[in-house]
C-alpha positions as CSV (number, residue, x, y, z in Angstrom):
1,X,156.3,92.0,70.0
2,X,156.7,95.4,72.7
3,X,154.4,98.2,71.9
4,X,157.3,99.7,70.3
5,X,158.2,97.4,68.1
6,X,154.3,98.0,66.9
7,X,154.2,101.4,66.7
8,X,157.8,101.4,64.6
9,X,156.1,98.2,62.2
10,X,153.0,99.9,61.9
11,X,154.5,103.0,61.2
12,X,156.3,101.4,58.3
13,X,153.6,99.8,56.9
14,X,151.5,102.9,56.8
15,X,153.8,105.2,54.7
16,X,155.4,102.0,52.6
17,X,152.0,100.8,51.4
18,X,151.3,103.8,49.4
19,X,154.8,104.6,48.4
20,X,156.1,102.7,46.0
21,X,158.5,101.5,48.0
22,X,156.6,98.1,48.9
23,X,155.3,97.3,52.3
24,X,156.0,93.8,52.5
25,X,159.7,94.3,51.8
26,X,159.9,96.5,54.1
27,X,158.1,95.0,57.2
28,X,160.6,92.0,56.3
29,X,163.4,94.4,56.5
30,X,162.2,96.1,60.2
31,X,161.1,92.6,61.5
32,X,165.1,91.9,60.8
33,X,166.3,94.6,62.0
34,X,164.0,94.3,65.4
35,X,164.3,90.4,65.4
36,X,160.5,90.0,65.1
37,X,159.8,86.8,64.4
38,X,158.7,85.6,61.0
39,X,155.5,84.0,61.9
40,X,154.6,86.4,64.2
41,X,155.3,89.3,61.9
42,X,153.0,87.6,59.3
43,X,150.2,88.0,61.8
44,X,150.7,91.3,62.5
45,X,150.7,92.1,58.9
46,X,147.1,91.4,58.8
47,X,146.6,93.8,61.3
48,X,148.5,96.6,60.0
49,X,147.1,95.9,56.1
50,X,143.6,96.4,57.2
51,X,144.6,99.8,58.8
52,X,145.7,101.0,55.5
53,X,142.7,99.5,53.7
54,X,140.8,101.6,55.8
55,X,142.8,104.7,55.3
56,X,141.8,104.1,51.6
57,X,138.5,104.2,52.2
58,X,138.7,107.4,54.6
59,X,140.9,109.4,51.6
60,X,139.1,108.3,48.8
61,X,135.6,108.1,50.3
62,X,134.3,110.7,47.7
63,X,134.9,108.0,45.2
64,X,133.8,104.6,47.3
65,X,130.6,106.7,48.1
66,X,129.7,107.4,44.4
67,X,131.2,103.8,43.8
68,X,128.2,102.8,46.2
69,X,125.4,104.9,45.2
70,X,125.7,103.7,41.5
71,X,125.9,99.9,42.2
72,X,123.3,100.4,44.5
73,X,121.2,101.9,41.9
74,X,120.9,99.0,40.1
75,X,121.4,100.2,36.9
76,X,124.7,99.6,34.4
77,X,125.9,103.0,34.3
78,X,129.8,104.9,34.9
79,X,129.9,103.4,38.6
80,X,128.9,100.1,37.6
81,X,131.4,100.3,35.0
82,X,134.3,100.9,37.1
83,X,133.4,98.3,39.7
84,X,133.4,95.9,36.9
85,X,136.9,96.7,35.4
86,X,137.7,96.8,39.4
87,X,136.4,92.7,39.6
88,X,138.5,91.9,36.6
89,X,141.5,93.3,38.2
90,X,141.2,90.9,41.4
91,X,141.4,87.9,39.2
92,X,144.8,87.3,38.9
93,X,145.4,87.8,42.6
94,X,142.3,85.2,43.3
95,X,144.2,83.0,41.4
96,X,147.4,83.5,43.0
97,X,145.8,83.4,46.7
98,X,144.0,80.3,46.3
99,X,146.4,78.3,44.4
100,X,149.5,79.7,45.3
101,X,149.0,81.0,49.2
102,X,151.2,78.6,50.9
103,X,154.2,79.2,48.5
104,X,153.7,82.8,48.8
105,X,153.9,82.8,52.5
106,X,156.9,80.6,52.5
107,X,158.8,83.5,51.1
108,X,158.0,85.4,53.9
109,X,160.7,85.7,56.7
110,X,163.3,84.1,54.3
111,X,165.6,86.4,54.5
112,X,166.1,89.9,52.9
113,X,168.3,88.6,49.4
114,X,164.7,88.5,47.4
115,X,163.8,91.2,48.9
116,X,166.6,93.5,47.6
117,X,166.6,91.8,44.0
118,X,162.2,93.1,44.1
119,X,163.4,96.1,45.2
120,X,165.5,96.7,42.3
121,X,162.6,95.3,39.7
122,X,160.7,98.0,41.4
123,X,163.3,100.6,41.0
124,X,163.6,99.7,37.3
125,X,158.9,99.5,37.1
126,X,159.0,102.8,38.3
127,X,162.4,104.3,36.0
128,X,160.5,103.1,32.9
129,X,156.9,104.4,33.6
130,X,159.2,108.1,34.5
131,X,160.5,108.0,31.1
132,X,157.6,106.6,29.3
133,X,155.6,108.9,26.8
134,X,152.6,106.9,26.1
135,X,149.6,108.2,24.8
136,X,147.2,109.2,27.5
137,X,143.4,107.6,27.2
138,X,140.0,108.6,28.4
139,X,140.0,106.0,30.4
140,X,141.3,102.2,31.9
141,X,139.4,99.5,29.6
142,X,138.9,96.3,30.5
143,X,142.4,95.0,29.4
144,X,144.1,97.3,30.9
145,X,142.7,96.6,34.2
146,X,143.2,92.7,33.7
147,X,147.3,93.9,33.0
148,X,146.8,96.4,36.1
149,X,145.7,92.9,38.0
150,X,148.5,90.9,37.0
151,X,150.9,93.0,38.3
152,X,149.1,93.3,41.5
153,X,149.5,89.6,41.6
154,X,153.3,89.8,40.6
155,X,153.8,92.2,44.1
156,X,153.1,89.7,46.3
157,X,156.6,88.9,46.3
158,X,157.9,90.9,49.1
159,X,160.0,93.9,48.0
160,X,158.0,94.6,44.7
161,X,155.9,97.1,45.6
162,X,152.3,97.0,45.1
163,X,151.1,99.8,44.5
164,X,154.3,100.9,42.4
165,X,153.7,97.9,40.2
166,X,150.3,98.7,39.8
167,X,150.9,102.4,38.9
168,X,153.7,102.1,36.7
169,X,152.0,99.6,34.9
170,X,149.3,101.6,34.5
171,X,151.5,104.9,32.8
172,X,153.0,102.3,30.4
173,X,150.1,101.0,29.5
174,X,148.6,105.0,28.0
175,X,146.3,105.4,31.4
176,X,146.2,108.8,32.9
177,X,148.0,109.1,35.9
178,X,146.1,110.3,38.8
179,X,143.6,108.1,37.3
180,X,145.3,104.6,37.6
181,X,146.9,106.4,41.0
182,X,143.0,105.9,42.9
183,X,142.4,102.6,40.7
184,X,145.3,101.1,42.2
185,X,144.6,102.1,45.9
186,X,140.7,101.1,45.0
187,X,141.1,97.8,43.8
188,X,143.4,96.6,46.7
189,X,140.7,97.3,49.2
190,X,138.9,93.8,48.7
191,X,141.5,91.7,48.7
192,X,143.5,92.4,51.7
193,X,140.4,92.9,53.6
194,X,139.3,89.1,52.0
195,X,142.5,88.0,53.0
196,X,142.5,89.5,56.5
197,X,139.3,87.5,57.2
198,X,140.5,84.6,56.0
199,X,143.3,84.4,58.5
200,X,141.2,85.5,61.1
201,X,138.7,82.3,60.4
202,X,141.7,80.3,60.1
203,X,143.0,81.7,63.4
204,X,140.0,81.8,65.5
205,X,139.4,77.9,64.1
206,X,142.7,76.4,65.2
207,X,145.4,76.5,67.9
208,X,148.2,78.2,66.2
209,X,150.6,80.0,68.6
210,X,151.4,82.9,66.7
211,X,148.0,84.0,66.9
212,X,147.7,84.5,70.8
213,X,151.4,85.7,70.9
214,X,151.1,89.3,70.1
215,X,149.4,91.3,72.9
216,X,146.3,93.3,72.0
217,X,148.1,96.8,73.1
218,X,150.7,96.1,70.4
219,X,148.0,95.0,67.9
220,X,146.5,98.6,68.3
221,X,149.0,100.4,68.7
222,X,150.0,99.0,65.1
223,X,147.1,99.5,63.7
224,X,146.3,103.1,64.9
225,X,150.2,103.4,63.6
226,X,149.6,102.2,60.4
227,X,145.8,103.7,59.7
228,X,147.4,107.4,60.3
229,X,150.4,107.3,58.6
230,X,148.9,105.2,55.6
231,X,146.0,108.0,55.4
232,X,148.9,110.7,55.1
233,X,151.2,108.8,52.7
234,X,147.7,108.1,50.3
235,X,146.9,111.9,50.2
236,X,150.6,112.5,49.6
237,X,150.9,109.3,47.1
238,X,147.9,110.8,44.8
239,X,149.9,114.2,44.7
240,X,153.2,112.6,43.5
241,X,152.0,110.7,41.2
242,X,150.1,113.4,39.5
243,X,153.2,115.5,39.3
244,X,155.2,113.0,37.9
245,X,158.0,112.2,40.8
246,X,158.1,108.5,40.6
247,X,161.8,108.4,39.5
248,X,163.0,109.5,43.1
249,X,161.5,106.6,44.6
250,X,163.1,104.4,41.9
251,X,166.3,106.3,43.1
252,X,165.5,105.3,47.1
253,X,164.2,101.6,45.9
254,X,167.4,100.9,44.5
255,X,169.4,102.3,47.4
256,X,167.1,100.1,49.5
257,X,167.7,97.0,47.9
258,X,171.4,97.2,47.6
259,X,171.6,97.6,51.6
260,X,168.8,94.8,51.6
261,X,171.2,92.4,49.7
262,X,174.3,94.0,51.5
263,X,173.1,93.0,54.8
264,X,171.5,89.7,54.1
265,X,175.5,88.6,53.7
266,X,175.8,89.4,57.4
């Protein structure tokens, strides 16, 4: 993978992590397009998804900080609270990640038909949640964070967007927007980080080519990409979401996925 290739990939990922447009689908849909390699695309997804985690972090430190300063309080009060509902929403993508890893990988790189049939249950997600009136509560309880969870496990199918998934979800479910906007980019944070450092234990502890194949420049090069353009598209995500403007992304997901299905004919 050429510097280039990184900086275009890492780009993608960035902007399409927020978006609900879904990363994975389209880092499958560039690695076509560039004739990246599966494997080696898988590696560099890693890479690129722990940019972004930290571009949460840096747009919503306010939050993480407070997060902190209550759990480290030791005390069950509002922060404690919400890192609770936060370790019931990783549940359902533990699950998925220790049962169901090598599956999920396997779907990876296998050409961009699945990706344009997500695309379009994403399109449809976020058409529904647009049109939905449901009653708005004080806040996300306990079920509706296990709910929030499920669908977060659901996206890992590439071309279902995460954080779309997660949000719409949310709206249908009677949580206020901007709300279940941060507690989707908030509860993400600890599982692709987990997942990062899983792979890198797995790769530092064998031989595996893919590993060593990417040069370090592109790996930066990604990641700064990535970390820049995913700190813009999270600022710019939280603002959408709050004035309602989903539907045009269900609009561009649909597009997407039809030239996603087109093109994996070719």
């Amino acid at each position: 993978m050429s510097w280039l290739e990184a900086l275009i990939m890492g780009l993608v990922q960035g902007l399409s992590e927020y978006l609900p447009i879904s990363s994975s689908g389209h880092l499958e849909i560039a690695s076509a397009i560039l004739g990246v390699d599966g494997e080696e695309n898988l590696t560099f997804a890693v890479v690129v998804h722990a940019a972004t985690v930290m571009s949460t972090i840096v747009v919503l430190w306010p939050e993480v900080a407070d997060l902190f300063k209550g759990f480290f309080s030791f005390k069950w009060n509002e922060q404690t609270k919400y890192i609770s509902k936060i370790i019931v929403s990783m549940i359902p993508v533990a699950i998925v990640g220790l049962l169901f890893k090598k599956q999920v990988e396997a779907l990876f790189g296998d050409g961009l038909m699945l990706v344009g049939c997500c695309l379009f249950v994403t399109a449809l997600l976020l058409a529904f949640a647009y049109y939905a009136k449901p009653r708005e509560k004080s806040e996300i309880s306990y079920l509706d964070a296990f709910i929030i969870g499920i669908a977060q496990a659901v996206a890992v199918l590439p071309g279902l967007s995460r954080s779309g998934s997660t949000i719409a979800t949310g709206i249908l479910l009677g949580d206020k927007k901007e709300q279940v906007a941060k507690f989707s980019f908030l509860m993400v944070i600890i599982p692709i980080l987990g997942e990062a450092l899983l792979d890198l234990m797995k790769g530092l502890s064998s031989s595996a080519a893919d590993v060593t194949s990417i040069p370090v420049s592109s790996l930066i090069v990604g990641f700064l990409a990535a970390f820049i353009s995913g700190t813009i598209a999270c600022k710019w995500m939280l603002k959408l979401v709050k004035n309602g403007k989903l539907v045009y992304f269900a609009i561009y997901c649909a597009i997407v996925g039809a030239i996603a299905i087109f093109y994996s004919f070719k």
